[in-house]
VOKOLMAR-24092 format. One record per residue (C-alpha): x, y, z. Coordinates in pm, whole numbers, padded with zeros to 5 digits, always signed. Layout:
BEGIN
XYZ ...
//
This chain:
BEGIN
+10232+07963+11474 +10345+07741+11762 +10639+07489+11735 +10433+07220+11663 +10272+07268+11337 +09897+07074+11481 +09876+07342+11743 +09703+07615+11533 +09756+07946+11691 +09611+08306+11577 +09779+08631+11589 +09605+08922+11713 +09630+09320+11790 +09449+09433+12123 +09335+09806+12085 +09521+09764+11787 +09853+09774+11948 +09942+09460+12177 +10034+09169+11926 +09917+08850+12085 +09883+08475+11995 +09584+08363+12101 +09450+07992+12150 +09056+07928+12031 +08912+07711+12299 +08786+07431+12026 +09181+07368+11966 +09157+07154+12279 +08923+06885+12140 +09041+06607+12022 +09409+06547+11954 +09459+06991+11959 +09516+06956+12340 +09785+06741+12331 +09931+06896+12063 +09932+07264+12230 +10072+07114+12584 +10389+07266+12630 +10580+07101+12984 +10589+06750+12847 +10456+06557+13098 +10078+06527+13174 +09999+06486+13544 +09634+06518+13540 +09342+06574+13236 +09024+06737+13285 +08721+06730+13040 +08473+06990+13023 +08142+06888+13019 +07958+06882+12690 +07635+06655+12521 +07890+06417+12335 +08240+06334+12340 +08333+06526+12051 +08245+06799+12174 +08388+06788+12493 +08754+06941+12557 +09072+06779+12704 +09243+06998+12944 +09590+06864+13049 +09783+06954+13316 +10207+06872+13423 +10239+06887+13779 +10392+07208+13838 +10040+07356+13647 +09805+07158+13873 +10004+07268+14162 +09946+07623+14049 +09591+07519+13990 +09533+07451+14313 +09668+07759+14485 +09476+07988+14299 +09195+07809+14330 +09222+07819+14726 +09361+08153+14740 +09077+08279+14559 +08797+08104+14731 +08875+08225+15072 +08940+08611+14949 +08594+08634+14777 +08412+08411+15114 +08618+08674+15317 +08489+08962+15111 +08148+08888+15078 +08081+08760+15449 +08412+08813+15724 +08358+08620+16025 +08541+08695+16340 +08849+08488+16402 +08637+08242+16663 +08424+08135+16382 +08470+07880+16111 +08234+07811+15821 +08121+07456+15758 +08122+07394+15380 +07797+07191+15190 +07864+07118+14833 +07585+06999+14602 +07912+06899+14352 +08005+06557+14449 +08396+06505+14490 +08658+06428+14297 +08640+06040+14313 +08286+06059+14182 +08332+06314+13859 +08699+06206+13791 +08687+06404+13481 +08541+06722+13630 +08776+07052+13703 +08489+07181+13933 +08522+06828+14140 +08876+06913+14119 +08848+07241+14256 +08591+07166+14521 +08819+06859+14650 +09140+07092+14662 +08884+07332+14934 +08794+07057+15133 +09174+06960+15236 +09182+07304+15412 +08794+07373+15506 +08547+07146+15674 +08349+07001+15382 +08065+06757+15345 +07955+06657+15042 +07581+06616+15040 +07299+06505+14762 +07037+06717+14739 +06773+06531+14944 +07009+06546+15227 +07082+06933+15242 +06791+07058+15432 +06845+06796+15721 +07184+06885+15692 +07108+07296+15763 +06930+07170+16041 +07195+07021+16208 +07389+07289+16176 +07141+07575+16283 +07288+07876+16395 +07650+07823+16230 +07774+08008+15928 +07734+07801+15611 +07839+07813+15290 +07644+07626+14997 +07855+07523+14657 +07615+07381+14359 +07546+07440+13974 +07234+07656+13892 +07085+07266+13750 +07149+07155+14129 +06962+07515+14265 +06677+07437+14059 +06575+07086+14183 +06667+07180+14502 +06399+07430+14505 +06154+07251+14318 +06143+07013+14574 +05996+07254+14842 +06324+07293+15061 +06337+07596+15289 +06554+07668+15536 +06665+07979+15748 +07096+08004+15707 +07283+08167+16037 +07411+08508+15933 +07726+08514+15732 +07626+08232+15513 +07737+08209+15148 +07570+08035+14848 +07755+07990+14537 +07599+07881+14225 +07759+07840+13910 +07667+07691+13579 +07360+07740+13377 +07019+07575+13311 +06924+07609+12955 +06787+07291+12789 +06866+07073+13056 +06566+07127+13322 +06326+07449+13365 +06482+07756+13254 +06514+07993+13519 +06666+08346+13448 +06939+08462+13702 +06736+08722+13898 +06450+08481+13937 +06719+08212+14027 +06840+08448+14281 +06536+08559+14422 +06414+08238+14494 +06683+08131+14711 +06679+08467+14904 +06286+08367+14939 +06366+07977+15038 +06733+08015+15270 +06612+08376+15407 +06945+08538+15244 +07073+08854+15092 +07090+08819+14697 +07441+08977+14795 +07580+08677+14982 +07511+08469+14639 +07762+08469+14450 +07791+08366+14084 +08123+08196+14034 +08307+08160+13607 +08543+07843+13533 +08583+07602+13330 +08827+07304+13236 +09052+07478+13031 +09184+07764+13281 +09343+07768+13610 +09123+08030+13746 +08778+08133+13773 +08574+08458+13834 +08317+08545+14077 +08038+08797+14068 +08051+08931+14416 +07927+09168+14626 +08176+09336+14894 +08029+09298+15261 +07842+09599+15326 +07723+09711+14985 +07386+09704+14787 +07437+09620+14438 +07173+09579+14201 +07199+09225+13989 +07213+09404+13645 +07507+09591+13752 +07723+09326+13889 +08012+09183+13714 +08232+08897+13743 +08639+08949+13801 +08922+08715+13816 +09205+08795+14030 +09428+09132+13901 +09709+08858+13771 +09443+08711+13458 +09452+08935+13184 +09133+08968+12975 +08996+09112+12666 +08770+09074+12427 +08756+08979+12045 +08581+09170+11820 +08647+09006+11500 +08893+08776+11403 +09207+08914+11502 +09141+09196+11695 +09024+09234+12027 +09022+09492+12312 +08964+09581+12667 +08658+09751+12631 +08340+09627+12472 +08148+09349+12354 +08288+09040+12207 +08437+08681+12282 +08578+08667+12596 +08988+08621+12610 +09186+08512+12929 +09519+08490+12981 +09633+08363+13297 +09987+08305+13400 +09905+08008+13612 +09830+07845+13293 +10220+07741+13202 +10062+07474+13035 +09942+07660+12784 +10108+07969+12832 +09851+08223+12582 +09594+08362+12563 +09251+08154+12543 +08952+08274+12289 +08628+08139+12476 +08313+08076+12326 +08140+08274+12622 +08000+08651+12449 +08050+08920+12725 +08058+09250+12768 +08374+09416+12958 +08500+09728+13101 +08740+09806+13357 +08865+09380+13328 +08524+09288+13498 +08261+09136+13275 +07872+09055+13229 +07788+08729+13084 +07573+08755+12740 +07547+08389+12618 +07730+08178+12412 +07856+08223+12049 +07638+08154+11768 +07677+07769+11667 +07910+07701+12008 +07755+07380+12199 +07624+07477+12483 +07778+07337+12799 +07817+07435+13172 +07863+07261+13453 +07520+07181+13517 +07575+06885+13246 +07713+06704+13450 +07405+06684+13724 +07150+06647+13446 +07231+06273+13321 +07132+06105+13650 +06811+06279+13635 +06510+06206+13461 +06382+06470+13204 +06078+06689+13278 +05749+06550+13069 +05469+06740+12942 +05138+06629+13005 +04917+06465+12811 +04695+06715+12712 +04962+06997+12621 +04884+06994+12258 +04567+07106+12328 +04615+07479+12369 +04613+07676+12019 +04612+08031+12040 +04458+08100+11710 +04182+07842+11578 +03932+07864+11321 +03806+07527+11395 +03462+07628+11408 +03455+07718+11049 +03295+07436+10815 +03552+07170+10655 +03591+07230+10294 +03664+06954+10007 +04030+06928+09961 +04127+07075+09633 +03788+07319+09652 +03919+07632+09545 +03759+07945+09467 +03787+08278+09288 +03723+08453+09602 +03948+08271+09833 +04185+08325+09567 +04162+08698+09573 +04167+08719+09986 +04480+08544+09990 +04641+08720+09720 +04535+09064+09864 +04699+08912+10203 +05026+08852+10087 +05010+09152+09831 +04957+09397+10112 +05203+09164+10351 +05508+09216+10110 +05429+09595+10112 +05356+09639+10473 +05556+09906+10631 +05583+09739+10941 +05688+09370+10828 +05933+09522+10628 +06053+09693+10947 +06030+09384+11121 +06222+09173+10858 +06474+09433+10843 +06561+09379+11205 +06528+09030+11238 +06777+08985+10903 +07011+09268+11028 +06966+09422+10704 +06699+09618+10509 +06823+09561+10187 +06811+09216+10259 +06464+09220+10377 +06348+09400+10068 +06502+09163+09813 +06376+08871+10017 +06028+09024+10014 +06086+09087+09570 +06167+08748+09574 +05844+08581+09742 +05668+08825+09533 +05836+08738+09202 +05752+08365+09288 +05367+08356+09344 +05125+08287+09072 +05024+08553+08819 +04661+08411+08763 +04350+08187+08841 +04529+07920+08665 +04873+07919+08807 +04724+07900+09167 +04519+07586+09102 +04819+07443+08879 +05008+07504+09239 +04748+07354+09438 +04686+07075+09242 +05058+06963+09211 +05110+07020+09606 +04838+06743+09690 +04956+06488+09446 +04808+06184+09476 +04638+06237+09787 +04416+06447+09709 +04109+06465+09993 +04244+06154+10225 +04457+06379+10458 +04282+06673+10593 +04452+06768+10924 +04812+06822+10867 +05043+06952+11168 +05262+07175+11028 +05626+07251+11195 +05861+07543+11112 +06220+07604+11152 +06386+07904+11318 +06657+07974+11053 +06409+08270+10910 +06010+08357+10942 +05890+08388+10588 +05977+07958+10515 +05597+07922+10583 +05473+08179+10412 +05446+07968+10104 +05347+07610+10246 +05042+07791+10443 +04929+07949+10186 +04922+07668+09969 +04750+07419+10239 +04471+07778+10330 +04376+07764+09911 +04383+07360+09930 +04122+07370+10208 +04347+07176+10478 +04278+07214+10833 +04644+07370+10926 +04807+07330+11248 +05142+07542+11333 +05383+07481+11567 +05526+07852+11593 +05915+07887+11644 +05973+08016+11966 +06212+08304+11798 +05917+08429+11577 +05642+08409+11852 +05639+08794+11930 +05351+08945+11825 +05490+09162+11549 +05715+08910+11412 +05656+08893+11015 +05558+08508+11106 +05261+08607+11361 +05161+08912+11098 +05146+08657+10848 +04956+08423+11066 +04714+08675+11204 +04624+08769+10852 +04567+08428+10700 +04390+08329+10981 +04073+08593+10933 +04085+08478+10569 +03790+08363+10469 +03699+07936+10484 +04035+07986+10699 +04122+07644+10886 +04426+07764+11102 +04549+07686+11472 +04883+07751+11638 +05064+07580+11896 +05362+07773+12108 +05694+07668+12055 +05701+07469+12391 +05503+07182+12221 +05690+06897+12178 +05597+06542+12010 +05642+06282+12296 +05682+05936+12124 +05533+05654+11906 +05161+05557+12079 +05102+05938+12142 +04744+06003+12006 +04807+06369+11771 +04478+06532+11624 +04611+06530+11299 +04602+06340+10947 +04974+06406+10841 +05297+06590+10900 +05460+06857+10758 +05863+06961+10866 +06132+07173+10766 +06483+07157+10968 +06756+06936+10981 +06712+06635+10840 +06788+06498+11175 +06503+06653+11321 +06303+06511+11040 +06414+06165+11059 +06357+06189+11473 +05985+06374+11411 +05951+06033+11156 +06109+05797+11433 +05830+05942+11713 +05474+05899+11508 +05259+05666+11321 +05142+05999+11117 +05268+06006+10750 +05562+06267+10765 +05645+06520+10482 +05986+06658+10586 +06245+06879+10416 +06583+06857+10570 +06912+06977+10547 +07028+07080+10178 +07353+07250+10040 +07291+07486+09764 +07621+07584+09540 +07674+07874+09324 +07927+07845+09008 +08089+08066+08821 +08369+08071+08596 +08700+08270+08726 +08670+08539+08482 +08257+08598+08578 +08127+08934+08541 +08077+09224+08824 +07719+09136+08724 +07688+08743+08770 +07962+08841+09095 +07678+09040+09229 +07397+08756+09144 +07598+08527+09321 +07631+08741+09663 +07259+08793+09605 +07207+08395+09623 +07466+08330+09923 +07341+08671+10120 +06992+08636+10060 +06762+08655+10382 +07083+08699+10566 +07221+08338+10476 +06977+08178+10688 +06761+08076+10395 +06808+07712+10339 +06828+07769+09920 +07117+08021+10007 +07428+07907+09850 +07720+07796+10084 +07962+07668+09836 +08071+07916+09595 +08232+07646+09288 +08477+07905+09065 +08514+07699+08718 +08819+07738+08497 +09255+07772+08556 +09420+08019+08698 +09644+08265+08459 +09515+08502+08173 +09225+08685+08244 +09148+08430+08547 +09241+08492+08888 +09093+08328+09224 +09217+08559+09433 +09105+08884+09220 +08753+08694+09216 +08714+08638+09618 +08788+09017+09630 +08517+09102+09397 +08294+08888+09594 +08391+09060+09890 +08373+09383+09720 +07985+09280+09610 +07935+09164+09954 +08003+09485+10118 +07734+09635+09870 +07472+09413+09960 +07490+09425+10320 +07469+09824+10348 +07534+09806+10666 +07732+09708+10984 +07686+09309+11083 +07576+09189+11375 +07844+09183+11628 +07732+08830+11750 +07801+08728+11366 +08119+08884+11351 +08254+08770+11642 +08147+08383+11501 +08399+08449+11205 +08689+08351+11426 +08557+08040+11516 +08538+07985+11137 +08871+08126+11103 +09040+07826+11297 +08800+07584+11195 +08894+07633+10833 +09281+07714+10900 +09274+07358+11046 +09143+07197+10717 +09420+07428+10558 +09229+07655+10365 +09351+08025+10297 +09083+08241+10483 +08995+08621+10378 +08879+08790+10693 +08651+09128+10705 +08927+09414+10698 +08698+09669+10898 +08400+09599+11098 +08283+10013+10944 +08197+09836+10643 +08253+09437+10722 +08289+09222+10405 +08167+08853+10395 +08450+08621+10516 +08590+08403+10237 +08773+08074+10249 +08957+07952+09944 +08940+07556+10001 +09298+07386+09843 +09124+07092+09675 +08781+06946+09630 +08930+06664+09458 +08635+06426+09438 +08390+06616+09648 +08487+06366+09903 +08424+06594+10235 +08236+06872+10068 +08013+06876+10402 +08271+06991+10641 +08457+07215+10410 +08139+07402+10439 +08095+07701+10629 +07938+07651+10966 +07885+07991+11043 +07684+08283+10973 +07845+08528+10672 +08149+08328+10616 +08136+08148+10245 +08365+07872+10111 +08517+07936+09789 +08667+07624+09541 +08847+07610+09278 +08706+07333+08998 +09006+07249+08737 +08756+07257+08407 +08559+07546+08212 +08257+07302+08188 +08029+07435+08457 +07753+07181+08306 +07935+06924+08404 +08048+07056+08762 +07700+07095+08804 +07634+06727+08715 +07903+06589+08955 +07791+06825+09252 +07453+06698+09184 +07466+06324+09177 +07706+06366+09511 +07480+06539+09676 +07173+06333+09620 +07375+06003+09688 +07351+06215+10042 +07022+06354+10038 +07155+06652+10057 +07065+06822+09691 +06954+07212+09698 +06953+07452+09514 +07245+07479+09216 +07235+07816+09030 +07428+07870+08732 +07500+08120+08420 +07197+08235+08242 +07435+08133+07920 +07430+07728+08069 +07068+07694+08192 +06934+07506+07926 +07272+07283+07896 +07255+07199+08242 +06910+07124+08303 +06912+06913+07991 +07205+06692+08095 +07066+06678+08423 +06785+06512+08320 +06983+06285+08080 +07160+06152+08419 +06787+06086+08600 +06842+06390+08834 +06593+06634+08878 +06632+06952+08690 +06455+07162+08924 +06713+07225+09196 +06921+07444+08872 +06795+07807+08829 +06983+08113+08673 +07208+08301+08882 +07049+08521+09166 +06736+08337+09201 +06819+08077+09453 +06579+08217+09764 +06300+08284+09465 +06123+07986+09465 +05803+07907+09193 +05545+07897+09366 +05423+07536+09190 +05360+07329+09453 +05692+07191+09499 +05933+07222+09765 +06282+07032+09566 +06090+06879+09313 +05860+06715+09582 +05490+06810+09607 +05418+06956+09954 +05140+06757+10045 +05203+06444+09915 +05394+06244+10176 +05369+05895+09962 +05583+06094+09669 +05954+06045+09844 +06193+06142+09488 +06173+06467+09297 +05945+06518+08955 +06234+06511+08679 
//
């Protein structure tokens, strides 16, 4: 640990040798960057650029580190422009930068940096309406062009072509995702070769941000041919890199989390853990994408406020790409023996298909997981005539036959959530509209199987939007009678802020798992069942873990995370994604910081679930961000009672005060107990089922108590 216990550092081994302390890159937010400053005074503070302040970084610098800053960034610049286009010693480059200066983004390292080039090459900073007139000017002299990949984008949606004198540069740097049309690299590339009449190998790709000293360019030496695919950024042979595996191990070869150490940084003299995936070899390095659950930010942030978001038009939501329209409305509520049978021949032959197994398998990372997800749906559906029309009639509630056309939108956090909603809505005769997740659009997703089959159902009512459609705002005319959502429950409220429609929505809920410290390998194995179930992306898997009774005796915490991890290695038969793994570390700090005790995967041969073991619940007060936040990592608490009942009662009633209430599953032995007093405290007793049965939903027509059609009913059935 550093000297200043609110600096958290973590140790780790490169190639299992090099002991290092490394600094995650979230440490800076907040108060963490002062606290990790280490030359006393701060001369200058950048911020990186980010959707909100919080999570946006501070990056201080004394003097002597900005001083450094400044001649590495110089010294770098002019060694990769010399590299990738010398000019004889009679020539001089004029300089065009798309960034504005320093006195316009105070806060911006890239302003910074571009500012610092200036004071030693001719510079003009220019918007980019004026560019083109600009190039003109200067026809026939070497250029070089400085902008973020946001800046590239407009430019060349705006038309602009112009022809650059040989030995021209363009540097782009920064990406475009979310913030204006998304425009790979090689297409990004190839359309400024097309619109300045330049080599793709005088672009160059430059790597910074706020945090380091340094940056990285993808270059191309003058007088080489590289192919895109195989080029590779590199800093200059000084910054050490690496890359981190898991938590606490990284090395110099492979995929992982990008780690730079560079001695400029006196500042903060260790090495950094980014949230930028890569793959390296040789200390040169090829940009995957960012961690999973880092915000995304880039330097194209920045540009994209004083610009005014791309619209769709108005006819956009007219373009389904399967419809059954044509087929004659049916009475709400009409069901029939034969529509009965189709659909339950569908998803009979669905959960047995060879190939959406194969599918689910690699979409969960696990085919174990994939066929207990599959034995759940199964084990949930209705075992006759009866049951189905039980499960219809309850999903429609009290508005039966009033709302006929009901858009339906799914999450992306798995692509069987639908499965039972549509089904439901195909045997109610509803006129169904999806909007399809753009991560399940592939044809042989398990989502589009499903769809495809339900959709040549007979009486079938079904039509799918892609995942580009987007509701625009209150006034917007939609086709439809009512709305149906699943995600966050920000997204819900924000679908319910936008339209006039009646909205359905099912946000954000916590399930919990408890157990009492001396459970059984058994209930153990129920509970990683519930928390691992469809990969932990289900949103009925458990996050909380809530261990009931004291330590001594027979009861130990720590001998009970073990078994969990133990159980977890069982049911995830094999390796984890490296993406997930690598996400563990960012969990590591995260909960080191709220001064839990985290259990980290020994191996990543046979990777364990990472455990946290929270110090105190004490009223439940924070539950929400003791939580977990990242994929396989589970938070572990110890409750100071043997009356699981009771925890279950507490957890409950905090939980709907928050509208946050999922699934609780408990002991077989305390079912009855705890869905009785439940009741007798006017909760709902259908968010408690028995251990290992918390992503096995009835099939009743309730979604948490709620019918599923019935947007007027707003509080569970007790």
């Amino acid at each position: 640990m550093a000297n200043n216990p609110s600096c958290t550092l973590l140790d780790g081994l490169i190639d299992g040798t090099e002991f290092v302390k490394y600094l995650p890159i979230e440490a800076l937010r907040g108060d963490g960057a002062k606290a990790c400053f280490r030359q006393g005074v701060i001369e200058k503070t950048f911020r990186s650029s980010g959707t909100t302040t919080q999570d946006r970084s501070l990056s201080h610098f004394s003097a002597v580190g900005l001083a450094q800053y400044q001649q590495q960034s110089i010294k770098r610049f002019a060694f990769i422009l010399d590299q990738v286009q010398p000019l004889d010693k009679s020539e001089s480059r004029l300089g065009l930068s798309l960034v504005p200066d320093q006195d316009a983004w105070p806060e911006s390292s890239l302003a910074q940096m571009l500012s610092w080039i200036a004071s030693i090459y001719e510079v003009r900073f220019v918007s980019e309406g004026e560019l083109t007139d600009v190039i003109a000017a200067n026809i026939g002299r070497p250029l070089w062009l400085f902008g973020t990949a946001f800046h590239w984008v407009n430019v060349l949606d705006s038309g602009s072509h112009c022809t650059l004198a040989p030995g021209s540069v363009i540097f782009e740097t920064g990406g475009t995702k979310g913030r204006t049309r998304e425009v790979s690299r090689s297409h990004l590339y190839q359309e400024l070769s097309h619109a300045f009449r330049i080599n793709t190998e005088a672009i160059v790709s430059e790597y910074g941000m706020s945090e380091l000293s340094c940056q990285a360019y993808d270059y191309v030496p003058h007088g080489r041919i590289l192919e895109l695919d195989n080029r590779r950024f590199r800093f200059a042979p000084d910054v050490d890199v690496a890359v981190l595996g898991r938590p606490g191990a990284a090395y110099r070869k492979g995929r992982g989390a990008l780690m730079v150490r560079d001695p400029a940084r006196t500042d903060y003299p260790w090495y950094f853990r980014t949230e930028d995936l890569v793959e390296l070899e040789n200390g040169a390095f090829r940009l995957l994408g960012r961690a999973p659950k880092a915000a995304l930010k880039g330097c194209s942030l920045g540009a994209e406020r004083a610009l005014v978001p791309v619209t769709r038009d108005s006819n956009s939501h007219d373009f389904p790409l399967v419809s059954n329209d044509h087929k004659a409305p049916l009475a709400a509520g009409h069901l029939s023996a034969g529509r009965i049978a189709a659909l339950s021949g569908h998803l009979r032959d669905f959960c047995s298909d060879r190939e959406v197994i194969a599918a689910l398998s690699e979409e969960l990372g696990s085919s174990q997981a994939a066929t207990i997800a599959l034995q759940d749906l199964t084990d949930g559906m209705p075992g006759d005539f009866d049951g189905w029309v039980k499960a219809v009639t309850v999903a429609l509630g009290n508005l039966a036959g009033t709302l006929q056309k009901w858009l339906v939108i799914l999450p992306e956090n798995h692509s069987l959530v639908g499965l039972y909603p549509l089904s439901i809505g195909y045997l109610a005769g509803l006129n169904l509209t999806v909007r399809q997740p753009s991560m399940f659009q592939k044809g042989r997703s398990p989502l589009s199987l499903f769809l495809t089959g339900l959709a040549s159902l007979p009486e079938a009512r079904l039509s799918i939007l892609p995942p580009q459609w987007r509701i625009m705002g209150v006034g917007e005319t939609l086709p439809f009678d009512a709305i149906l959502s699943y995600g966050t429950s920000e997204t819900v409220d924000k679908i319910q802020s936008l339209t006039n429609l009646p909205v359905r929505g099912f946000g954000h809920r916590i399930a919990v798992s408890i157990i009492p410290i001396t459970a059984t390998l058994d209930q153990v194995d129920r509970v990683t069942k519930d928390c691992l179930g469809l990969g932990q992306l289900g949103c009925m898997s458990s996050r909380l873990i809530c261990v009931a009774g004291k330590e001594g005796g027979k009861g130990s915490l720590k001998s009970l995370i073990q078994s969990l991890q133990s159980s977890g290695q069982k049911f995830w038969s094999k390796d984890f994604p490296w993406r997930q793994m690598v996400s563990l570390d960012f969990e590591h700090f995260r909960q080191a910081n709220l001064g839990a005790e985290v259990f980290v995967p020994p191996s990543t041969a046979h990777p364990l679930v990472c455990l946290t073991k929270l110090p105190n619940l004490g009223e439940l007060e924070g539950l929400e961000n003791a939580l977990a936040q990242n994929q396989f990592c589970l938070s572990v608490a110890a409750i100071d009672t043997q009356d699981i009942p009771e925890i279950s009662v507490n957890i409950a009633k905090y939980l709907s005060d928050r509208r946050n209430l999922g699934t609780l599953t408990v002991p077989f032995s305390v079912l009855n107990q705890t869905q009785e007093l439940l009741l007798r405290s006017g909760l709902s007793c259908h968010s408690v089922r028995p251990l290992g049965e918390a992503n096995a939903p009835k099939w009743d027509g309730l979604h948490e108590g709620i019918p599923l059609f019935d947007p007027s009913l707003r509080e569970p059935i007790l």
